[in-house]
ZAPATOR-344929 format. One record per atom (N, C-alpha, C, O): residue in one letter; x, y, z; residue number from 1. Coordinates in Angstrom, 1 decimal. Layout:
N
   resn       px       py       pz   resi
      a        X        Y        Z    NUM
...
! end
This chain:
99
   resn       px       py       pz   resi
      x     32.3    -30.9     52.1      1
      x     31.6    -31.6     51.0      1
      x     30.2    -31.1     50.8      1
      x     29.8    -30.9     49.7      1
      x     29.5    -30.9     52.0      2
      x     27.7    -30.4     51.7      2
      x     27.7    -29.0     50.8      2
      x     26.9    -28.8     50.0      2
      x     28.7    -28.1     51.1      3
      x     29.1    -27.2     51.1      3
      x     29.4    -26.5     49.7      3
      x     28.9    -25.5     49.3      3
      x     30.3    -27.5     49.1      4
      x     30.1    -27.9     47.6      4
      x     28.6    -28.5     46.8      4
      x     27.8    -28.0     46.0      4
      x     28.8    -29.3     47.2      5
      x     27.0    -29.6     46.6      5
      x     25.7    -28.5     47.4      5
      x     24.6    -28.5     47.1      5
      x     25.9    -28.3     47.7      6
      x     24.9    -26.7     48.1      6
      x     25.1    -26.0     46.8      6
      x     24.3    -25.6     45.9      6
      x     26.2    -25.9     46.8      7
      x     26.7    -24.8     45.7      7
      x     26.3    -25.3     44.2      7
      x     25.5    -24.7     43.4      7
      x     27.0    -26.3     44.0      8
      x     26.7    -27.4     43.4      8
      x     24.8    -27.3     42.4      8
      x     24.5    -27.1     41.3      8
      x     24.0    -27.7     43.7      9
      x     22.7    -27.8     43.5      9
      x     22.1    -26.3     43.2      9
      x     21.3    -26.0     42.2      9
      x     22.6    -25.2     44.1     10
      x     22.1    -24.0     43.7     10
      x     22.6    -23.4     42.0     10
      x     22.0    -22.5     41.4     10
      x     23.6    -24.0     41.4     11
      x     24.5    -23.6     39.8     11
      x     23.2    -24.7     39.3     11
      x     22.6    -24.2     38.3     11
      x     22.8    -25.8     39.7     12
      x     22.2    -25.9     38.6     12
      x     20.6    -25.8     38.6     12
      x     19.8    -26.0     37.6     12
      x     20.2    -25.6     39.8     13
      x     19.0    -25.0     40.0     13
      x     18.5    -23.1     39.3     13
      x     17.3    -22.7     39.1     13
      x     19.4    -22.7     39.2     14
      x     19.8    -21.7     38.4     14
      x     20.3    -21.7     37.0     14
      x     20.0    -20.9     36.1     14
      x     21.0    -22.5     36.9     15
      x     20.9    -22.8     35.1     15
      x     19.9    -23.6     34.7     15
      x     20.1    -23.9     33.5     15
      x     19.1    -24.1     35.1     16
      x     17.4    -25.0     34.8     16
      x     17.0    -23.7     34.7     16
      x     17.2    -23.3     33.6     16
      x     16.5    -22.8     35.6     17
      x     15.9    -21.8     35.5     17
      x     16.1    -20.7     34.2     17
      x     15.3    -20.4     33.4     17
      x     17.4    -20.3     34.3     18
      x     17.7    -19.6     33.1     18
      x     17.4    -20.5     31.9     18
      x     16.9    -19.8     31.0     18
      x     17.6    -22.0     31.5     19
      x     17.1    -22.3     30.3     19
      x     15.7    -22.5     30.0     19
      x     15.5    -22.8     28.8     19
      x     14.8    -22.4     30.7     20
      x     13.4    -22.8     30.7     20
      x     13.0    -21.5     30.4     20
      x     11.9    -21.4     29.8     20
      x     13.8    -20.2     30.8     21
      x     12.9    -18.8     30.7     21
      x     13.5    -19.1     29.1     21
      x     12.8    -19.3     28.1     21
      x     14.6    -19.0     29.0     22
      x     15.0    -19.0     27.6     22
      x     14.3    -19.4     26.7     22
      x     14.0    -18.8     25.7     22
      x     13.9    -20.6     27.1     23
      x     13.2    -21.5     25.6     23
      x     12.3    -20.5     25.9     23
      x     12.5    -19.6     25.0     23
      x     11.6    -20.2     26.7     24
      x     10.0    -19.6     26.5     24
      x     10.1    -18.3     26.2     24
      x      9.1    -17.6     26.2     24
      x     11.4    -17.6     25.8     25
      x     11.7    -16.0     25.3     25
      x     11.9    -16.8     23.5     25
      x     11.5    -16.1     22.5     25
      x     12.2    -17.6     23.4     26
      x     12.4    -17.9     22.9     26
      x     11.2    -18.7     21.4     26
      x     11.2    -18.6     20.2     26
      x     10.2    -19.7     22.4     27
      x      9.3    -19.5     21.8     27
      x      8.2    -18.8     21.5     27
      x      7.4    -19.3     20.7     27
      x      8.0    -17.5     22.3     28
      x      7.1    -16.3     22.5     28
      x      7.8    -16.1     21.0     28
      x      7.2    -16.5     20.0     28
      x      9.0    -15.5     20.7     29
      x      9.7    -14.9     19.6     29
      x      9.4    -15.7     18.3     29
      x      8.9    -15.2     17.3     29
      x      9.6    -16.6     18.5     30
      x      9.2    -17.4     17.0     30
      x      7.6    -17.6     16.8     30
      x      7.0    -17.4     15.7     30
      x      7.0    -17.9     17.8     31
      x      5.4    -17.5     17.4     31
      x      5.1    -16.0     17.0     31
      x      4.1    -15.7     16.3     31
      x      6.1    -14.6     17.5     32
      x      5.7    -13.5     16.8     32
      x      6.1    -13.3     15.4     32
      x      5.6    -12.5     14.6     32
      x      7.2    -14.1     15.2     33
      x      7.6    -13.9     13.4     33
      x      6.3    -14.6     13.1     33
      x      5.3    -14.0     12.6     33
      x      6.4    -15.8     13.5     34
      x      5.4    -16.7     12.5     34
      x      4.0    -15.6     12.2     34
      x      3.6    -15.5     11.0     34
      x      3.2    -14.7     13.4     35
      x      2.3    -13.8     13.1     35
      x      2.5    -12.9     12.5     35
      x      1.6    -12.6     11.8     35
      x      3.6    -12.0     12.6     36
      x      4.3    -11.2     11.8     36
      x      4.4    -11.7     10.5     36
      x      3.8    -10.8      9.9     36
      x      4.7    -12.5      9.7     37
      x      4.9    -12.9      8.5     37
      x      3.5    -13.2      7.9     37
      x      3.2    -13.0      6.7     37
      x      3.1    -13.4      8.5     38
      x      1.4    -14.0      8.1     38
      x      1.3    -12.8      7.7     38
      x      1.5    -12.4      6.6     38
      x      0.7    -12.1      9.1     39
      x     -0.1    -10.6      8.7     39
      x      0.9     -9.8      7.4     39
      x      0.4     -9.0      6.7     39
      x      2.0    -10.2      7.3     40
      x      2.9     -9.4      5.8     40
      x      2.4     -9.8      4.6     40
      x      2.1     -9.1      3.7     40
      x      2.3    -11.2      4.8     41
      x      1.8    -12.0      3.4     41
      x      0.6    -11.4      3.1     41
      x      0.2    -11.2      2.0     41
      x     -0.3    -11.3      4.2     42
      x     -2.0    -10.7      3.9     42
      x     -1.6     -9.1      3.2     42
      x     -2.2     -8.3      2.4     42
      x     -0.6     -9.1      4.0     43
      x     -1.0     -7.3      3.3     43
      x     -0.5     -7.1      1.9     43
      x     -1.0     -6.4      1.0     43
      x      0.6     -8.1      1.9     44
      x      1.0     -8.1      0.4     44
      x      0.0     -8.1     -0.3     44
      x     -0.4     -7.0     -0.9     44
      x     -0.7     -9.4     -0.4     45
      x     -1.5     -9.7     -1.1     45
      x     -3.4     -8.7     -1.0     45
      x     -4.4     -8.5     -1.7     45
      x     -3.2     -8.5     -0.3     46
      x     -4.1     -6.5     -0.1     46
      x     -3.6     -5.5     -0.7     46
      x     -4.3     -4.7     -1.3     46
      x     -2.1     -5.4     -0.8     47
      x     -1.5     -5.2     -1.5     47
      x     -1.3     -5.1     -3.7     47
      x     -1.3     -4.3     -4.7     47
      x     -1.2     -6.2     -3.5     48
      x     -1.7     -6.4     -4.9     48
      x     -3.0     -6.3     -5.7     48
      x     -3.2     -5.9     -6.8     48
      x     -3.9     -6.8     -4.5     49
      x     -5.3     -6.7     -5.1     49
      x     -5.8     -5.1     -5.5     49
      x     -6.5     -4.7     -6.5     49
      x     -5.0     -4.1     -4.3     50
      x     -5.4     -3.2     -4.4     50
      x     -4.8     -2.5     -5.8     50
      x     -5.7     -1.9     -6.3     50
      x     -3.6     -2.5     -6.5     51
      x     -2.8     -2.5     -7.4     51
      x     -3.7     -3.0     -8.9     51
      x     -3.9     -2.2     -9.9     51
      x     -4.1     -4.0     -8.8     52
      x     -5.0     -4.6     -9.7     52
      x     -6.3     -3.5     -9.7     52
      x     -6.6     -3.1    -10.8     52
      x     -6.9     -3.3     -8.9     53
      x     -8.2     -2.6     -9.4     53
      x     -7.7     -1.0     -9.7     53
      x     -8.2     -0.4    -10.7     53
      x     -6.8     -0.4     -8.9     54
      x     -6.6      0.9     -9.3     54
      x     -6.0      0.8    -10.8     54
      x     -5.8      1.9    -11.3     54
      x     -5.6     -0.4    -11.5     55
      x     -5.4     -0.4    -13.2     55
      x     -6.4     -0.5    -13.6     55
      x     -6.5     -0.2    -14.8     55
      x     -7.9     -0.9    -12.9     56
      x     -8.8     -1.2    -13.5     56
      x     -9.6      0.1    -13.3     56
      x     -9.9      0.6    -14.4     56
      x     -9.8      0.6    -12.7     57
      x    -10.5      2.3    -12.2     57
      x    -10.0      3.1    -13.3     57
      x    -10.9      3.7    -13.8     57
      x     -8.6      3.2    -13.8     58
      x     -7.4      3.9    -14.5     58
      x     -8.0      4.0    -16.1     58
      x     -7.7      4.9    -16.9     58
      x     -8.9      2.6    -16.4     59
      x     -8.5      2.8    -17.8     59
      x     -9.2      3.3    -18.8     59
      x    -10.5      3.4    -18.7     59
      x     -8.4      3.9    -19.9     60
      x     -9.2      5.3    -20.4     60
      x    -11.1      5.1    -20.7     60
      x    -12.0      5.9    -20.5     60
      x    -11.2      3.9    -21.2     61
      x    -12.7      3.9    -21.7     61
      x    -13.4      4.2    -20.3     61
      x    -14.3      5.1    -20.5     61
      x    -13.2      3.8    -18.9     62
      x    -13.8      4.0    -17.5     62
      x    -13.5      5.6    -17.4     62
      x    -14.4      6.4    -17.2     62
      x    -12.3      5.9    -17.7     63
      x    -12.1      7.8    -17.8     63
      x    -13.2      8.1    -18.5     63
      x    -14.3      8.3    -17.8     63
      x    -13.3      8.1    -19.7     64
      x    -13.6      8.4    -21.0     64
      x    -15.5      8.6    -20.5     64
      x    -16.2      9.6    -20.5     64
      x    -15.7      7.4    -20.2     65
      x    -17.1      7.4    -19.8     65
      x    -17.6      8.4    -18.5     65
      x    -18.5      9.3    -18.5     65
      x    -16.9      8.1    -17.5     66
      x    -17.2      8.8    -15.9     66
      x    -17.2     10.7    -16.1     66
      x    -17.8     11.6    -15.5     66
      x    -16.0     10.7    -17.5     67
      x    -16.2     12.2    -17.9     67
      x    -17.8     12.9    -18.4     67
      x    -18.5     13.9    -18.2     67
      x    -17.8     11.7    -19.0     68
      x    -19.1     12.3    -20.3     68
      x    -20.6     11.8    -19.1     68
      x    -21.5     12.7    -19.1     68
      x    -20.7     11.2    -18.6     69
      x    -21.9     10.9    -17.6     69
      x    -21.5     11.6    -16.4     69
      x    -22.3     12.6    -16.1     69
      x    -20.5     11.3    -15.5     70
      x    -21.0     12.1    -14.4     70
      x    -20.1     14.0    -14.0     70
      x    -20.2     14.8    -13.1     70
      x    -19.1     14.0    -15.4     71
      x    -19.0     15.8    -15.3     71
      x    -19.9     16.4    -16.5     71
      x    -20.1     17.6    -16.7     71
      x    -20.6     15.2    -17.5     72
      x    -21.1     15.9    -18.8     72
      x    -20.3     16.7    -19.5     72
      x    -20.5     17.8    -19.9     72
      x    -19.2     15.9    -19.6     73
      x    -18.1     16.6    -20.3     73
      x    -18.5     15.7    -22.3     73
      x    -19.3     14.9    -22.7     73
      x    -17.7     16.4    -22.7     74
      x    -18.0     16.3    -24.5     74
      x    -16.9     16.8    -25.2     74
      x    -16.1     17.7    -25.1     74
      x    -17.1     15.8    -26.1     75
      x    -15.8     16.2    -27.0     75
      x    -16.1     17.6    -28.0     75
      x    -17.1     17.8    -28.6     75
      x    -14.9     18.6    -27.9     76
      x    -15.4     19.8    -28.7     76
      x    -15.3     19.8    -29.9     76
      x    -14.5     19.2    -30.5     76
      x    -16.3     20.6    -30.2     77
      x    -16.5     20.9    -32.0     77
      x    -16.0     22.0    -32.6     77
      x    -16.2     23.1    -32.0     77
      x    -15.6     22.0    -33.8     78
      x    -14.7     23.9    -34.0     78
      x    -16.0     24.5    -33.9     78
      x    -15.8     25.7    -33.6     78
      x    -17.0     24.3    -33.8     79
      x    -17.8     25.5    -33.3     79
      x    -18.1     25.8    -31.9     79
      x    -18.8     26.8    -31.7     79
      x    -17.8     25.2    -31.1     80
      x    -17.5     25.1    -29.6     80
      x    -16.1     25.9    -29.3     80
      x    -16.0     26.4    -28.1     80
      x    -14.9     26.1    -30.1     81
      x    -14.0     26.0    -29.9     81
      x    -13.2     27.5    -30.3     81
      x    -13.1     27.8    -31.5     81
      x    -12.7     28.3    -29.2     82
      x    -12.0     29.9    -29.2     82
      x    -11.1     29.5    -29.3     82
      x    -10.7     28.4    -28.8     82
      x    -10.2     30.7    -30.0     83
      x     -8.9     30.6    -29.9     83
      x     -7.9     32.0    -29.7     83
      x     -8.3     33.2    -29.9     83
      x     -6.9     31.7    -29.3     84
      x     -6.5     32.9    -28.2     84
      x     -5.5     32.9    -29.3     84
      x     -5.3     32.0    -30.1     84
      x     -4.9     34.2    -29.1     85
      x     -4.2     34.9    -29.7     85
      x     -2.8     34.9    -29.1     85
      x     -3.0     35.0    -27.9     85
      x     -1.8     34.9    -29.3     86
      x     -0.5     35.0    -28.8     86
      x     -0.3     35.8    -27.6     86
      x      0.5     35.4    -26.8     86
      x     -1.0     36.9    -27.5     87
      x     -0.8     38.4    -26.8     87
      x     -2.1     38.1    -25.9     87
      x     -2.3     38.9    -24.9     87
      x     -3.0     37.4    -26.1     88
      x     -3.9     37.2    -24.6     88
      x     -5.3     38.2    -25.4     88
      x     -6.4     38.5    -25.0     88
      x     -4.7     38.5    -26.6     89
      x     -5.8     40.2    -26.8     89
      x     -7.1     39.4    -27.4     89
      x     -8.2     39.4    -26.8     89
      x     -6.9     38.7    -28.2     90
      x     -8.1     38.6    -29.0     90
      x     -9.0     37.0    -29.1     90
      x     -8.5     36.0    -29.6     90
      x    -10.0     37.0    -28.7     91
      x    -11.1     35.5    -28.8     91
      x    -11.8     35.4    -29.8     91
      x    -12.6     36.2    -30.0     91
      x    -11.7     34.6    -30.7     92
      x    -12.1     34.3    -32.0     92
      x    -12.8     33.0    -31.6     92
      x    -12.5     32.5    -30.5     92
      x    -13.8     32.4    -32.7     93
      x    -14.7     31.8    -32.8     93
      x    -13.9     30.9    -33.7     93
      x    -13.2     31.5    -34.5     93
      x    -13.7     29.7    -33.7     94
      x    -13.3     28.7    -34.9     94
      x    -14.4     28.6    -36.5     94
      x    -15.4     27.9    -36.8     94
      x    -13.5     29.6    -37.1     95
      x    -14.8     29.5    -38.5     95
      x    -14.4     28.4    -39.7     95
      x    -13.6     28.6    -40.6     95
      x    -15.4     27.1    -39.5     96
      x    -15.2     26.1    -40.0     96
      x    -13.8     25.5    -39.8     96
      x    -13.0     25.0    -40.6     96
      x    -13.8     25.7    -38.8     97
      x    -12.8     24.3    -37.7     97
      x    -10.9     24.9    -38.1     97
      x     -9.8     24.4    -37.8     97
      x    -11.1     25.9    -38.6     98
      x     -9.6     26.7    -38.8     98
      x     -9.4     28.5    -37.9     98
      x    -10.0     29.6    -37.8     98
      x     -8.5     28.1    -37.6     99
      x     -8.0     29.6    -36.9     99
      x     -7.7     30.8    -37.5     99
      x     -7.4     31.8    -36.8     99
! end
């Protein structure tokens, strides 16, 4: 009879043990989704924000401007303005804004 309950005591001294590691594999894991998901949601939303300003960087009057101030670029005028010839041969001058 001791023999049995030895046995007995050691099955459930060992299944206490395995369920206690358990919960605690257990809630180690669900506290890492929970930070996992957090940190997703932040990036999302870093994510978006970042999305939002590169439309705003993007739009032509910010082109339009950043051209003309910081390459000093300009809109051309037929007198600014050559024109090539089919065959690569000849550079002409736009005389009064026609080729």
């Amino acid at each position: 009879m001791t023999r049995i309950s030895i046995a007995l005591l050691l099955a459930v001294m060992a299944s206490s043990i395995w369920l206690v590691r358990v919960q605690y594999e257990s809630r180690r894991l669900s506290t890492e989704w929970h930070r996992v998901s957090v940190e997703a949601r932040q990036l999302e939303v870093e994510h978006q924000r970042l999305l939002v300003e590169k439309r705003a960087q993007a739009t032509p009057l910010r082109v339009e401007r950043l051209a003309s101030d910081k390459l000093r670029m300009r809109t051309p005028t037929p007198a600014t303005t050559l024109y090539v010839a089919a065959d690569g041969s000849s550079l002409e001058p736009a005389a009064g804004g026609k080729p």
